[in-house]
N, C-alpha and C positions, 0 to 999 in steps of 0.2 A: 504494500500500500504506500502510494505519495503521499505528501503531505504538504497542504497549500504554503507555497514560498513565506509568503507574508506570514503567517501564521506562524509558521514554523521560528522565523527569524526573532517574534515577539516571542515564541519560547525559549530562545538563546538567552535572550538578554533577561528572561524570568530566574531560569536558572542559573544564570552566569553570577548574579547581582547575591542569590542566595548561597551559593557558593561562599561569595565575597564574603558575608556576612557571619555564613558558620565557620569559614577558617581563620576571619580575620584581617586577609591580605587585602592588598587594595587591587580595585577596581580590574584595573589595565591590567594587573600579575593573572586576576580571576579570568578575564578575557583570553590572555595569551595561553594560560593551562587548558578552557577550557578549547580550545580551538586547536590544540596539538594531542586532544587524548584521545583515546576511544571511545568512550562516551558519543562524544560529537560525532565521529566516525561512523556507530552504531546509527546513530538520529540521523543523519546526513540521507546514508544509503536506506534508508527504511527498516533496515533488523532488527528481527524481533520487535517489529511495531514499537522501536523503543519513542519515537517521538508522541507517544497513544501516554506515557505515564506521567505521575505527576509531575511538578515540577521539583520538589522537595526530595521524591524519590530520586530524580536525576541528579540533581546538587549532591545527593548522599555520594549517590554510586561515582558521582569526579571525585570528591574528597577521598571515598575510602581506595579508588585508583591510584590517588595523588601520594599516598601513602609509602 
């Protein structure tokens, strides 16, 4: 399944921002992690419908990535 650009792109920045906030670092570090991991990867290509979960759940799964 796709997932509408626009849409999708307001889910970047949903989960990128909470990221931010549950690890701490700022903004632009939370941006650059999330856009080099797999997470994003997963959401990008559609796997596993991962762009279908919350936003909260996705911020988890970069942080405990980031690990």
């Amino acid at each position: 399944m796709t997932a509408n650009r626009f849409l999708l792109w307001h889910k970047y920045v949903r989960v990128i921002q909470m990221f931010s906030a549950q690890t701490g670092i700022p903004l632009r570090e939370a941006l650059e992690r999330f856009y080099l991991s797999e997470t994003y990867a997963e959401m990008e290509q559609g796997i596993s419908d991962m762009h279908c979960r919350s936003d909260g759940y996705l911020a988890e799964e970069l942080r405990l990535e980031m690990l």
